[in-house]
MDTraj code that builds the backbone (N, CA, C; nanometers):
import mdtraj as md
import numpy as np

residues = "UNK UNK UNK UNK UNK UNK UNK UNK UNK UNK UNK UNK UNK UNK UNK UNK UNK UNK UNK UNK UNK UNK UNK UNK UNK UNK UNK UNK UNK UNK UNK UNK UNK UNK UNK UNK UNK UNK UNK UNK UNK UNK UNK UNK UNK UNK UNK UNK UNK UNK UNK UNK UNK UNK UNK UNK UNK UNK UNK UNK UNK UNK UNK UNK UNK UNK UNK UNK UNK UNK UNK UNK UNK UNK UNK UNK UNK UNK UNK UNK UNK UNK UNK UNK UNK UNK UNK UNK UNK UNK UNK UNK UNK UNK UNK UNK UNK UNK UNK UNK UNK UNK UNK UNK UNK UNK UNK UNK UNK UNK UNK UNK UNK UNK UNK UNK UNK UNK UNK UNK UNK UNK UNK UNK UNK UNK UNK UNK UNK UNK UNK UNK UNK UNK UNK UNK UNK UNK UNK UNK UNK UNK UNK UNK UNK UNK UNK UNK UNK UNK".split()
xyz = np.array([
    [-19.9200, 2.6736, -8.8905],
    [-19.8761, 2.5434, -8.9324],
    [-19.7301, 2.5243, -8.8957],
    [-19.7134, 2.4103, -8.8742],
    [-19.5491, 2.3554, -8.8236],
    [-19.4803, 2.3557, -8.9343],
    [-19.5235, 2.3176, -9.0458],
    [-19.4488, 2.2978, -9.1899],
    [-19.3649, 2.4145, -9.2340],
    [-19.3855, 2.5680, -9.2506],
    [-19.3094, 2.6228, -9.2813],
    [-19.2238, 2.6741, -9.1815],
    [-19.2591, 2.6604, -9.0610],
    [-19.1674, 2.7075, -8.9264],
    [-19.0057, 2.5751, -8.9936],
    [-19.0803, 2.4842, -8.9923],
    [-18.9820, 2.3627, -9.0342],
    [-18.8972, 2.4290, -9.1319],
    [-18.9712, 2.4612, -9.1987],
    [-18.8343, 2.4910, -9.3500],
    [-18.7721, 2.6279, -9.3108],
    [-18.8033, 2.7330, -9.2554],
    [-18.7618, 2.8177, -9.1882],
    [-18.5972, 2.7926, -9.1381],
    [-18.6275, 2.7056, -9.0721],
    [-18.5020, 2.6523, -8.9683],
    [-18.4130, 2.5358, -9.0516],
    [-18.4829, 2.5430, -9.1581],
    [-18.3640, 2.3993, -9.2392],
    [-18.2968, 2.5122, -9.3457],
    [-18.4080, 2.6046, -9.3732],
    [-18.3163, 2.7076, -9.4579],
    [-18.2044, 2.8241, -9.3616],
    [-18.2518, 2.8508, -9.2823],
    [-18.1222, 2.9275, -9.1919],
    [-18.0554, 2.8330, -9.1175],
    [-18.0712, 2.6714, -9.1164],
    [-17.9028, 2.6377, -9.0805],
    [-17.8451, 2.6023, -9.2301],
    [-17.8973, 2.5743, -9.3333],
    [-17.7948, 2.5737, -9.4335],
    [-17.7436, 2.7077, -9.5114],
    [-17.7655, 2.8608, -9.4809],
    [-17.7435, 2.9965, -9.4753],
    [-17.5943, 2.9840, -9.3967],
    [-17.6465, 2.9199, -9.2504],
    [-17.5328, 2.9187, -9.1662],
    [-17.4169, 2.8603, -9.2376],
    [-17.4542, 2.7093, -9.2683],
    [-17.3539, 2.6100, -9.2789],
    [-17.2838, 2.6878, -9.3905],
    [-17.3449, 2.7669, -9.4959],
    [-17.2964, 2.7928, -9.6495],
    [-17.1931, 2.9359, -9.6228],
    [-17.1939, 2.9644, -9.5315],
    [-17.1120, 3.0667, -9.4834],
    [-16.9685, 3.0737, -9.3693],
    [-16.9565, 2.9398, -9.4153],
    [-16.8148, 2.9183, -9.3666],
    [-16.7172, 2.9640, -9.4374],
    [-16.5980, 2.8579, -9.4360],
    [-16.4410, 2.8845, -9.4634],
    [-16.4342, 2.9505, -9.6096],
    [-16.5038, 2.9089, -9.6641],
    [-16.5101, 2.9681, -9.8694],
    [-16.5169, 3.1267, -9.8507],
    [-16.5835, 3.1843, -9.7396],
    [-16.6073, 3.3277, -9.8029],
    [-16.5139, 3.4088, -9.6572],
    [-16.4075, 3.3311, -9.6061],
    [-16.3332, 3.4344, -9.5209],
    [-16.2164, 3.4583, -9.5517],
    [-16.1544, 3.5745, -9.5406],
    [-16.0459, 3.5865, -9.6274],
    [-15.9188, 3.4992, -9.5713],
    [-15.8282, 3.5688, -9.6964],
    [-15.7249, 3.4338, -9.7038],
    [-15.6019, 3.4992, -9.5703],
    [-15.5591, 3.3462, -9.5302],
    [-15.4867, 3.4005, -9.3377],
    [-15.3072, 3.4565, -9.4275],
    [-15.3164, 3.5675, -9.3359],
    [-15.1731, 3.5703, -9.3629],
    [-15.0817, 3.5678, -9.2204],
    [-14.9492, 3.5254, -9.2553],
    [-14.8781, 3.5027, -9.1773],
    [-14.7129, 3.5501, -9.1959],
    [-14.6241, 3.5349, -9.0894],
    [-14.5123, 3.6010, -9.0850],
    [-14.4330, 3.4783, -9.1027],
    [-14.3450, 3.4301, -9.1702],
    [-14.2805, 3.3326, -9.1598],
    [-14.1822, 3.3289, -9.3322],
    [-14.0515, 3.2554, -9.3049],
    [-13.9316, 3.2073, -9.3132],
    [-13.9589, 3.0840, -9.3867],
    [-13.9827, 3.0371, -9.4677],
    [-13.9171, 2.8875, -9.5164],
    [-13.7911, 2.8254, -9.5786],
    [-13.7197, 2.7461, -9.5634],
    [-13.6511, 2.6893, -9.6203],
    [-13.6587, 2.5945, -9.7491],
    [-13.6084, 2.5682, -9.8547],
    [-13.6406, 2.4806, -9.9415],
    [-13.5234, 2.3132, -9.8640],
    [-13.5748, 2.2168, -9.8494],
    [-13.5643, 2.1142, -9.8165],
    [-13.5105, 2.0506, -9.9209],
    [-13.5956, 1.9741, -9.9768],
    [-13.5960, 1.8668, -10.1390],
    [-13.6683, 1.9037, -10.2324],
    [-13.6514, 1.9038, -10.3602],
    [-13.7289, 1.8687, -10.4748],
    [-13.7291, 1.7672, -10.5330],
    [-13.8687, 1.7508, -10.5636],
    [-13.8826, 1.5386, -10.5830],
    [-13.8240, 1.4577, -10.5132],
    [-13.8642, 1.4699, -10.3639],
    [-13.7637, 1.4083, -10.2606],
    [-13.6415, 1.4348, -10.2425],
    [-13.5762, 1.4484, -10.3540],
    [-13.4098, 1.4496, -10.3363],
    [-13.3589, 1.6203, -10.2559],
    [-13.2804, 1.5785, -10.1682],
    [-13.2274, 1.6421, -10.0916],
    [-13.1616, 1.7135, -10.1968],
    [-13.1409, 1.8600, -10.1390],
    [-13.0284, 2.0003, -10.1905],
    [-12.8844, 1.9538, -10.1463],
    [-12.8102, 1.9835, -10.2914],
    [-12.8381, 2.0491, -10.4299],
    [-12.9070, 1.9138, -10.5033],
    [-13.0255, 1.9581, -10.5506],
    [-13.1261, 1.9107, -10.5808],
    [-13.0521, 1.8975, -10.7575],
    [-13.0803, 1.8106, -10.8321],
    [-13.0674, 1.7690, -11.0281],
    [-13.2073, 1.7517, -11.0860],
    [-13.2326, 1.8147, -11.1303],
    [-13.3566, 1.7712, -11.2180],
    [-13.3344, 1.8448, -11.3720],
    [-13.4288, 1.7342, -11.4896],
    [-13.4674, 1.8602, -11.6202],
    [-13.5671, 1.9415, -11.5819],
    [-13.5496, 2.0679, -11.5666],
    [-13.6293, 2.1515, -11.5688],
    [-13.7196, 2.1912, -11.7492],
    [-13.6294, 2.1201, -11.8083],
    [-13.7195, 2.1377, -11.9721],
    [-13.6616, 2.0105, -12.0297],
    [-13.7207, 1.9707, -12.1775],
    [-13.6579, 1.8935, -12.2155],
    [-13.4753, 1.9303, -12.3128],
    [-13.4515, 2.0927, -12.3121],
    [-13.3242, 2.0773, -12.3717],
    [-13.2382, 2.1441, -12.1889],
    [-13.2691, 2.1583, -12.0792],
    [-13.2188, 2.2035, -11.9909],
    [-13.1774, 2.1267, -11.8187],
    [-13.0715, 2.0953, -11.7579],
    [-13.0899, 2.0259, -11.6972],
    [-13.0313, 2.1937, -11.5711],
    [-13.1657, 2.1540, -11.4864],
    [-13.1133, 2.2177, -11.3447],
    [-13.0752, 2.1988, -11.1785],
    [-13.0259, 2.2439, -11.1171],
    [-12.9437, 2.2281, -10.9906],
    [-12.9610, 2.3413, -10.9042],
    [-13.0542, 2.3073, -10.8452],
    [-13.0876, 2.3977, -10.7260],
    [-13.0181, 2.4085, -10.5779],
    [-12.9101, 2.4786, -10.5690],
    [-12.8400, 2.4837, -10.4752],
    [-12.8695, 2.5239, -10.2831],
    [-13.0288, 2.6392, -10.3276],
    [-13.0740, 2.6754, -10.1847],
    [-13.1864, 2.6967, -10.2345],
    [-13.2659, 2.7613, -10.1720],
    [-13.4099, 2.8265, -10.1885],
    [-13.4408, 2.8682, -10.0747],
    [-13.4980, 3.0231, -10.0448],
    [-13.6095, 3.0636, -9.9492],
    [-13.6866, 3.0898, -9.9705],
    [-13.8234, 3.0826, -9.9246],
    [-13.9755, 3.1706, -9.9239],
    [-13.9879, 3.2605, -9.8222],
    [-13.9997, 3.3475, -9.8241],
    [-14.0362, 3.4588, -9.6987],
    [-14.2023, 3.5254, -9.7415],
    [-14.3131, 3.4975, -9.6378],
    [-14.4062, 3.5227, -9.6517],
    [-14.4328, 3.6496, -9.5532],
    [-14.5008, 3.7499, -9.5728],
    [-14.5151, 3.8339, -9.4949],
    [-14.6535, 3.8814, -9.4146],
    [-14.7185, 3.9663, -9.3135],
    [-14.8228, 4.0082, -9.3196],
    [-14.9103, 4.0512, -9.3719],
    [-14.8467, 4.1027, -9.4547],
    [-14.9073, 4.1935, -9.6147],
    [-14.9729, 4.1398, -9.7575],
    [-14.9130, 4.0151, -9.7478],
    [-14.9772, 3.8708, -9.8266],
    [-14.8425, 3.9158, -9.9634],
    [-14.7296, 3.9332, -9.9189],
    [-14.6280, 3.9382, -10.0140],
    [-14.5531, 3.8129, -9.9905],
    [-14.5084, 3.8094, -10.0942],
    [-14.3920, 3.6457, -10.1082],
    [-14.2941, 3.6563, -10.2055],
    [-14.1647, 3.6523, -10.0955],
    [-14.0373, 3.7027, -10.1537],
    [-13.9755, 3.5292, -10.1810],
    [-13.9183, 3.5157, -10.2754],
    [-13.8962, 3.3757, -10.3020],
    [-13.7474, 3.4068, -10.3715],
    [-13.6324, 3.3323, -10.2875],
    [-13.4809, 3.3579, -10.3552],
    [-13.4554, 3.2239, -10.3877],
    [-13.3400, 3.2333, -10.4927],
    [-13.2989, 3.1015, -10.5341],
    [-13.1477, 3.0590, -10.5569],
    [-13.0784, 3.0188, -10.5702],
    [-12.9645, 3.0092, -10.6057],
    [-12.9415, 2.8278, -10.7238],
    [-12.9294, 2.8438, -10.8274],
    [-12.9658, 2.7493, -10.9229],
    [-12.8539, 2.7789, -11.0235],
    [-12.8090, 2.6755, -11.0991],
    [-12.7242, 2.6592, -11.2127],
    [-12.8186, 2.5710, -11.3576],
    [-12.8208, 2.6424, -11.4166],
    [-12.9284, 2.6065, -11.5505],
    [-12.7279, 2.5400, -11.6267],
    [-12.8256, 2.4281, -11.6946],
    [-12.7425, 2.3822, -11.8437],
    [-12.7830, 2.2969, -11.9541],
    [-12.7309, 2.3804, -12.0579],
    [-12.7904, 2.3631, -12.1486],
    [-12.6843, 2.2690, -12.2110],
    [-12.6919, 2.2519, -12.3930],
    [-12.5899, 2.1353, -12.4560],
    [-12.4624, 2.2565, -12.4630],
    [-12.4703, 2.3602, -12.4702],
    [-12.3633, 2.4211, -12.5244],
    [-12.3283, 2.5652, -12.4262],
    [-12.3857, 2.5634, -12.3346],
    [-12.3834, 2.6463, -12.2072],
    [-12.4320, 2.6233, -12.0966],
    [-12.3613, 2.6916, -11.9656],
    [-12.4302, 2.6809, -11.8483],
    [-12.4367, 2.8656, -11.7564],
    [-12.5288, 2.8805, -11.6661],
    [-12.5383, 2.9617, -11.6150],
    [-12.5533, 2.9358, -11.5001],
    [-12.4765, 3.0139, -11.3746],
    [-12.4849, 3.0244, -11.2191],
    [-12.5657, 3.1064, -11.1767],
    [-12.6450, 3.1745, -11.1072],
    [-12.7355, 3.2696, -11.0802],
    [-12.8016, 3.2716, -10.9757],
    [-12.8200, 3.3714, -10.9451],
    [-12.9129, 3.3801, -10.7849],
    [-13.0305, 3.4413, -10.8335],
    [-13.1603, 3.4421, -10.7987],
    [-13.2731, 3.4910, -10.8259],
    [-13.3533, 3.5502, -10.7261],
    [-13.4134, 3.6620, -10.7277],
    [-13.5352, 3.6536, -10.5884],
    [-13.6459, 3.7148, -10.7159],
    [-13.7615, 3.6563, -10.6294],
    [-13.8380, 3.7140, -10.7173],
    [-13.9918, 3.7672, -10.5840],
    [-14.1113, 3.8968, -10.6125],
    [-14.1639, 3.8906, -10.5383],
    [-14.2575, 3.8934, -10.5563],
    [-14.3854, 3.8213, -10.5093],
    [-14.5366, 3.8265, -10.5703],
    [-14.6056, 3.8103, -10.4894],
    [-14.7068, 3.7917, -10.5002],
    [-14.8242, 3.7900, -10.3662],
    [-14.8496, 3.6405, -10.3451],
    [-14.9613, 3.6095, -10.2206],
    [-14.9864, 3.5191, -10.1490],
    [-15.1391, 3.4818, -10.1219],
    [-15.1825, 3.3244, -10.0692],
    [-15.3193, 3.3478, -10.0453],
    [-15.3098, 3.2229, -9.9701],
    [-15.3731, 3.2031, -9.8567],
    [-15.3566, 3.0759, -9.7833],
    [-15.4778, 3.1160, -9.7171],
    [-15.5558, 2.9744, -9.7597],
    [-15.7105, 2.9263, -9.7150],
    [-15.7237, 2.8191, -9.6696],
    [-15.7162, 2.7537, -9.5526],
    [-15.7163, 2.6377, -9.4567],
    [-15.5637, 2.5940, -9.4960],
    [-15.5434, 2.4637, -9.5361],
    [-15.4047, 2.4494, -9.5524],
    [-15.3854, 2.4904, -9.6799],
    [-15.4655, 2.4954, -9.7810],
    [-15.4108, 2.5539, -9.9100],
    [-15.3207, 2.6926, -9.9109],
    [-15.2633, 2.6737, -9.9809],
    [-15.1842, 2.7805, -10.0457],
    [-15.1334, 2.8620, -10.1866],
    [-15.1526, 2.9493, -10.2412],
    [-15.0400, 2.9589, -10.4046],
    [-15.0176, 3.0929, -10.3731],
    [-14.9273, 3.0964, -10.4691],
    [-14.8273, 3.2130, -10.4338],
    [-14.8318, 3.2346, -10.6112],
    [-14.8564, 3.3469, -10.6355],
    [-14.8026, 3.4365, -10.7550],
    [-14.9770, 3.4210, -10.8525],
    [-14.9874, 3.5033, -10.9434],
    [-15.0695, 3.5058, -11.0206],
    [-15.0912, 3.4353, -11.1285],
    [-15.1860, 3.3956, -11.2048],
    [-15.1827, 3.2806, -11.2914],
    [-15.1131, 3.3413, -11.3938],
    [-15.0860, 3.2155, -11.4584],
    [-14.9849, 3.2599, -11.5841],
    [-14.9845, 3.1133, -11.6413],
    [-14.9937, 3.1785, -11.8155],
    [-15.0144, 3.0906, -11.8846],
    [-14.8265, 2.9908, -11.9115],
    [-14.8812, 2.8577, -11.9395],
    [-14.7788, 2.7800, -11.9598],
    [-14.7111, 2.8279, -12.0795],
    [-14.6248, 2.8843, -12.1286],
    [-14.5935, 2.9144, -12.2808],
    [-14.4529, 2.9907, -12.2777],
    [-14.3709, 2.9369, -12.3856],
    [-14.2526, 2.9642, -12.4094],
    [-14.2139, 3.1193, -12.3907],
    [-14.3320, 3.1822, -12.4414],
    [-14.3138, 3.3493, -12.4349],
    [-14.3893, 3.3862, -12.3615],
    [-14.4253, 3.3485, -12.2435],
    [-14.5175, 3.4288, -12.1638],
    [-14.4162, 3.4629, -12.0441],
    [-14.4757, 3.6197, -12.0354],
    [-14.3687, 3.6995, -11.9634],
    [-14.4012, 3.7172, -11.8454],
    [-14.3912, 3.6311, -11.7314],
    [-14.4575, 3.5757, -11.5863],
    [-14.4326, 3.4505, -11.4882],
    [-14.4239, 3.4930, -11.4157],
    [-14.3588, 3.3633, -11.3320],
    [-14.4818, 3.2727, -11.3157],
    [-14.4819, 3.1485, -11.3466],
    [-14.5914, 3.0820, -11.3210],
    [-14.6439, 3.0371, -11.1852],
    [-14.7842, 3.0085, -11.1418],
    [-14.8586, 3.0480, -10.9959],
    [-14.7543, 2.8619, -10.9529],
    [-14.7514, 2.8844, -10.8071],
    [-14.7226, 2.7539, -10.8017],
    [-14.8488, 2.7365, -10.7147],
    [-14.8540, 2.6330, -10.6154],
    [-14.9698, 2.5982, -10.5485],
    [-14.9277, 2.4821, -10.4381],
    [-14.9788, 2.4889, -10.3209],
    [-14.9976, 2.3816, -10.2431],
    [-15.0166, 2.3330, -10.1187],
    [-14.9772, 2.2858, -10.0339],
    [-15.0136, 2.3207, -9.9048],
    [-14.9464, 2.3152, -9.8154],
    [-15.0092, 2.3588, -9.6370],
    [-14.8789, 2.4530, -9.5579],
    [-14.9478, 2.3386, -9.4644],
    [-14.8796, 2.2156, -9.4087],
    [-14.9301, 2.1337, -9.2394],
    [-14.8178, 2.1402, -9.1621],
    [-14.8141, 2.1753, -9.0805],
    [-14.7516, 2.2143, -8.9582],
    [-14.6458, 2.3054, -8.9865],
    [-14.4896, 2.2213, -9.0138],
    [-14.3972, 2.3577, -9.0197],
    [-14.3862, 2.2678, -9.1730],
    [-14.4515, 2.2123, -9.2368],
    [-14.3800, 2.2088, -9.3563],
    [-14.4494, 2.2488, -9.4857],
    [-14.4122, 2.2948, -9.5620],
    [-14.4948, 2.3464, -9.6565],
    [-14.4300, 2.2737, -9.8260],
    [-14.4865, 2.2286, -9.9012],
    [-14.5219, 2.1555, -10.0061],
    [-14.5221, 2.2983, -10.1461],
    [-14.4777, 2.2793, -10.2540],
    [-14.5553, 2.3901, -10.3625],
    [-14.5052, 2.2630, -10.4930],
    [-14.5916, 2.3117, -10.5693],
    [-14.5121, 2.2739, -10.7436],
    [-14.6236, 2.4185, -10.8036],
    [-14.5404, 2.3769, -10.9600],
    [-14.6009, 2.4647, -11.0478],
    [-14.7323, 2.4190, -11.0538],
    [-14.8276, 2.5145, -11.1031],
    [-14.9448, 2.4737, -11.1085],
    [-15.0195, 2.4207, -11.2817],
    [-14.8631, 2.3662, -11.3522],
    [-14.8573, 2.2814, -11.4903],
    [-14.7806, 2.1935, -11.4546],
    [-14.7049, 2.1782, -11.3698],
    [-14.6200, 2.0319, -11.3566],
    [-14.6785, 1.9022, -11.3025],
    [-14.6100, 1.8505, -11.3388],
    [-14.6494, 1.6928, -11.2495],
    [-14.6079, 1.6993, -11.1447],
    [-14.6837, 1.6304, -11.0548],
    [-14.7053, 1.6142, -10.8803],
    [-14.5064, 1.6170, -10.8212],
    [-14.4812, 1.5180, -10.9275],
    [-14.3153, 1.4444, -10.8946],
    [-14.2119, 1.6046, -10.8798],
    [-14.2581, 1.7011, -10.9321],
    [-14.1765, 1.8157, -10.8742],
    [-14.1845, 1.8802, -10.7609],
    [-14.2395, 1.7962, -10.6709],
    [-14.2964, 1.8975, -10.5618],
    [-14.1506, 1.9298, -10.4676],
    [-14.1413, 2.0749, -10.4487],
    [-14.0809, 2.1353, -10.3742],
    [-14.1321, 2.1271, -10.2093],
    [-14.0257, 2.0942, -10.1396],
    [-14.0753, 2.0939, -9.9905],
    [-13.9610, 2.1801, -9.9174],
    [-14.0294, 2.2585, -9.8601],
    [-13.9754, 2.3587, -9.7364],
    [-13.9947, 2.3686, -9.6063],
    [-13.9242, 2.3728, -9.5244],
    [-13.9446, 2.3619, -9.3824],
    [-13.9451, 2.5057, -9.2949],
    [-14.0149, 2.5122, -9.2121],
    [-14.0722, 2.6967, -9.1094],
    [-13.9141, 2.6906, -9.0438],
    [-13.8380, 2.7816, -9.0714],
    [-13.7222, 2.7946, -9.0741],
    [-13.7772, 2.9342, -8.9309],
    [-13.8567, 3.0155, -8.9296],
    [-13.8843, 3.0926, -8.8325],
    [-14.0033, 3.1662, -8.8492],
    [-14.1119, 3.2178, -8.7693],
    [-14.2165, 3.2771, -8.7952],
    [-14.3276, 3.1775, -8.7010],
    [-14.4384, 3.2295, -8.7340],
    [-14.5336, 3.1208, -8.7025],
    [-14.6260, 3.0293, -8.8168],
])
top = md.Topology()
chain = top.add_chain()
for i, resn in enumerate(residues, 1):
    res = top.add_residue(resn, chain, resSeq=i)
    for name in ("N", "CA", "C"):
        top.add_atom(name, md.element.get_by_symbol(name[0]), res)
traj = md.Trajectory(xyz[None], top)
């Protein structure tokens, strides 16, 4: 009979089709970013980073590696009502980039005492790459430009 030859061939091209991009691992790459703007605004960037804290992001790099590591430096001035702090930061965590998606760091809960850098998330088209936290609103989005790598 033709009938199950038929389903034969409708079930191994949707086998095929179901075995794309979802189950190949995540691409890594060698590359340099720059931090550009946050919430559009050009560096040194002003924003509240909380509601008692206002911050000033002076530079930012991402350095992504072969290894699916992600070295992320910062240079930022936190202030508060009755203090301020200057500081440089790097911090290093892993990576995962699946078509243009991207996040960098492990999940972590939103919370005053949670001891973890929170995952950010977002995506990489051409040389520019996009992240926010993965609790913030869209309006924080950090943008970085392929400063070197591929």
């Amino acid at each position: 009979m033709r009938l199950p030859r038929s389903i034969g061939v409708v079930v191994a091209g949707l086998v095929a089709v179901s075995c794309g991009d979802s189950t190949a691992p995540p691409e890594r790459v060698n590359a340099l970013y720059v931090l550009e703007s946050i919430g559009g605004q050009p560096l040194p960037a002003t924003f509240a980073a909380d509601p008692l804290e206002t911050a000033t992001v002076f530079w930012a790099t991402l350095n992504l590696d072969p290894a699916g590591n992600a070295t992320l430096a910062e240079r930022r001035r936190s202030v508060w009502q009755t203090s301020q702090q200057e500081r440089t930061i790097a911090i290093q965590t892993d990576y995962e980039i699946i078509g243009e998606d991207i996040s960098i760091g492990p999940p972590c809960r939103h919370h005053p005492l949670a001891l973890c850098v929170p995952k950010r998330v977002g995506k990489l088209q051409g040389q520019t790459l996009t992240l926010r936290y993965d609790f913030e609103e869209p309006h924080l989005t950090y943008t970085y430009r392929l400063a070197v790598g591929n």
